[in-house]
N, C-alpha and C positions, 0 to 999 in steps of 0.2 A: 651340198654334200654329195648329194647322186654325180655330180659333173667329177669332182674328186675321184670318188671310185672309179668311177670308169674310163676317167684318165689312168689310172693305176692298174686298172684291170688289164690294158692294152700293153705297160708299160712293164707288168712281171713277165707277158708271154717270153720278151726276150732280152731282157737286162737284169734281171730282179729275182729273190726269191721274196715272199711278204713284207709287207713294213708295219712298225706302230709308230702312229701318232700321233704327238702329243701338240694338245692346243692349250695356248695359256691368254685367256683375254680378260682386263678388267677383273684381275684376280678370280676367274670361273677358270676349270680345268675339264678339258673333253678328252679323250683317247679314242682313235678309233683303230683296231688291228683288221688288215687286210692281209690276204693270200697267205701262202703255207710257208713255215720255217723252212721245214725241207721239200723235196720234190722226190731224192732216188736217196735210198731205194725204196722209203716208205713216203705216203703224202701227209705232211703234219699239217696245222695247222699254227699259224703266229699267235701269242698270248701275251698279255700286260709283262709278264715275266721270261719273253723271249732275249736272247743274249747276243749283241751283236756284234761283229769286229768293226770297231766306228773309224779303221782309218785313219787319218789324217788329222781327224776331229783330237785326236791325243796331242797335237800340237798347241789345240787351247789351252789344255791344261798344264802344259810345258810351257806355254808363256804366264799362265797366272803363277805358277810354283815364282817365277822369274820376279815380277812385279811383287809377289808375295816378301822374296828374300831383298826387293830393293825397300818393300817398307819395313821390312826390320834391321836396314842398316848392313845388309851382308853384304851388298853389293852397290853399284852404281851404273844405271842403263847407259850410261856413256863412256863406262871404263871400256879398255881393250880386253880380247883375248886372252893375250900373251902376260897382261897384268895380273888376270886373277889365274891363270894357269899357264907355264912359262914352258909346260910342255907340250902347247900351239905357237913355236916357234916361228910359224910363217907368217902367224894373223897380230902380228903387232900392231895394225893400224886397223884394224876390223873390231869395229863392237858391239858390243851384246845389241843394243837398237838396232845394227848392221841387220844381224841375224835376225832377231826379231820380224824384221821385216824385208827378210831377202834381197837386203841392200845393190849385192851382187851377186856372183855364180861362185861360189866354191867345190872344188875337189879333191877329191887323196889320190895320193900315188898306188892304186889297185883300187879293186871293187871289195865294197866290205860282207858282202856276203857269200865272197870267198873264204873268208880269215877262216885257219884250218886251229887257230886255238885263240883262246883271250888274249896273249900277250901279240900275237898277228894282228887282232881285231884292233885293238887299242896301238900300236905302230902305222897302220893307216889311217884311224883317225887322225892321229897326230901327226901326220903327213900335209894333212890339210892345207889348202894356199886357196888365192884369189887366181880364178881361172882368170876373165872376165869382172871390168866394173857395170857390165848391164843387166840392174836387179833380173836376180832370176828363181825361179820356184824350186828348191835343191833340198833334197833330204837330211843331208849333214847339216844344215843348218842347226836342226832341232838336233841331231845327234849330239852334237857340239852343246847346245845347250843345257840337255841332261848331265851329261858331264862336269861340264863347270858345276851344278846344282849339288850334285854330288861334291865332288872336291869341296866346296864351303862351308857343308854340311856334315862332312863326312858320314851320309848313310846314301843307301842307295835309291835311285829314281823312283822305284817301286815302292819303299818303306816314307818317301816324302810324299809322293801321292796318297797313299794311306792316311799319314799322318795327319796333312794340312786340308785337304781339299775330301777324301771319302767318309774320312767318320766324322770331318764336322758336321758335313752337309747330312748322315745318315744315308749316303748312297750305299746301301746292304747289298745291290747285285752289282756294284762295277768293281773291276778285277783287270789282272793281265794274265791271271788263271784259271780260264771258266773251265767247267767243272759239269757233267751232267748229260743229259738229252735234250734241252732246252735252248740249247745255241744254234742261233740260225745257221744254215750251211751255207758253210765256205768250200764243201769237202771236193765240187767238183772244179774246176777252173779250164781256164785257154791257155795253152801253150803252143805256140806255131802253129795256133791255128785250129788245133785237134782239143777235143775237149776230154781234161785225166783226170783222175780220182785221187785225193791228196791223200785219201784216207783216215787222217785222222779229225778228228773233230775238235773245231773251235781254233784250229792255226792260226797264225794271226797269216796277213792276206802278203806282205811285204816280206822279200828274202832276206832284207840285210835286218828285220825285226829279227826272222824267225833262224838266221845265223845267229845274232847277237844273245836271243834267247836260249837256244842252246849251250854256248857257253859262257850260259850264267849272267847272262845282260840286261838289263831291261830300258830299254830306247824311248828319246820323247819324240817321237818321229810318228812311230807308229805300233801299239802295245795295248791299247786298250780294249778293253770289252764290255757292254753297259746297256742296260734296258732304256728305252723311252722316259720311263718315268724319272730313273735317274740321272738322267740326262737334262730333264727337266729341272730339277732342282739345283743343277750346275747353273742351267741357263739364268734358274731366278735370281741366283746369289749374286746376279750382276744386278740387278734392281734392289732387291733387299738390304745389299752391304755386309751381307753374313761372310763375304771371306775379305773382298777387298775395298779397299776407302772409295769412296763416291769422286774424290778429287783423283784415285790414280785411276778410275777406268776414264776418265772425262779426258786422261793424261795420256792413257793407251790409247783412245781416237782422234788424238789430235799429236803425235809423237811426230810426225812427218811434215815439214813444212811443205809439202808436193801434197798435201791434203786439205784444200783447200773449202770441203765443205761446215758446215756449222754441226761440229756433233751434239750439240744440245737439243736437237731437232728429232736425236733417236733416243734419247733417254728420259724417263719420267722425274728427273730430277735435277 
């Protein structure tokens, strides 16, 4: 543990503000909170109940909503785009698996965190085409995919995270609108270089989130916010079977025939 810390001690000086976390072994549970939530203009301290913008990490749970709606029959990881919504007119041969797993490079005609209103936001999305077929790591991917979850569903990305995945599990502090003094700061950032003040507290960190969220969006790309612990208990429900069946995560690590390793080797079941 002393080796940790002071890996991390090194590693807030210039990349970081504090982290928690969380250990889960052999069903024993450890947390450890290192360095401060904020730095300017006051020095906090990180706590069990710190709030954090997890990024990317909202793509997980954009693919479990996914996997969620194939077990109950909404959908099929092999249909097209263009099948379950005919207003991705370009991705007829692209599917949900595609995106899933960044089969290719996708793009819209403009950048979405331009869109100067929702019905702009949603005409570039739905611009969407195959740039390139060399898998590549692309944000629309997940945007696309909230979307559809939505259309199926008819509710919005934010009210099915709620619904399926935060109050089963009891995640009480994950949100896409945190709320408080408690959220680790995102407030100052790099731009060309020069480091500004966003001002406001808890933004999410991505522009085409925090376009999308302004008018009235809520993106699986990147939207969430969540403590340690709660995060925690997302990770367990892949072991315990509290949200999804043991036969479709086993199904999610082996969905690729280009993945050639033995996923039974990471799961305790």
């Amino acid at each position: 543990m002393e080796n940790l810390t002071s890996f991390l001690e090194d590693y807030t000086k210039f990349h970081s503000s504090g982290y928690v976390i969380e250990i889960y072994n052999h069903g024993k549970e450890e947390e450890i909170t290192f360095g401060n939530r904020e730095t300017k203009p006051n020095l906090l301290p990180c706590n069990s109940n710190t709030l954090y913008d997890i990024a990317s990490l909202t793509k997980t749970f954009t693919a479990t909503l996914i996997y969620l709606a194939y077990e109950e029959n909404k959908l099929d990881i092999y249909d097209t785009v263009f099948k379950i919504d005919s207003r991705f007119s370009h991705l007829k041969e692209v599917t949900l698996l595609d995106l899933l797993s960044h089969n290719q490079e996708i793009w819209t005609n403009g950048y979405l965190g331009n869109a100067k209103n929702k019905q702009e936001f949603y005409e570039i999305l739905f611009s969407s085409q195959v740039k390139s077929k060399t898998p590549t790591y692309v944000d629309v991917h997940y945007i696309i995919l909230s979307t559809i979850l939505e259309k199926i569903y008819n509710k919005t990305f934010d009210k099915l995270l709620k619904e399926k995945i935060v109050e089963k599990l009891k995640m009480k502090e994950t949100t896409v609108n945190p709320r408080g003094n408690n959220i680790a700061s995102n407030n100052y950032e790099m731009k060309d270089g020069t480091i500004i003040k966003t001002n406001e507290p808890g933004l999410v960190h991505d522009q085409k989130a925090r376009k999308a969220k302004e008018l009235g969006i809520i993106t699986g790309h990147a939207s969430i916010f969540t403590t340690g612990k709660d995060l925690l208990l997302f990770l367990k429900s892949f072991f315990d079977g509290r949200l999804l069946k043991k036969e479709t995560i086993k199904w999610m690590l082996k969905h690729d025939k280009r993945n050639e390793y033995n996923e039974t080797s990471y799961l305790p079941f």
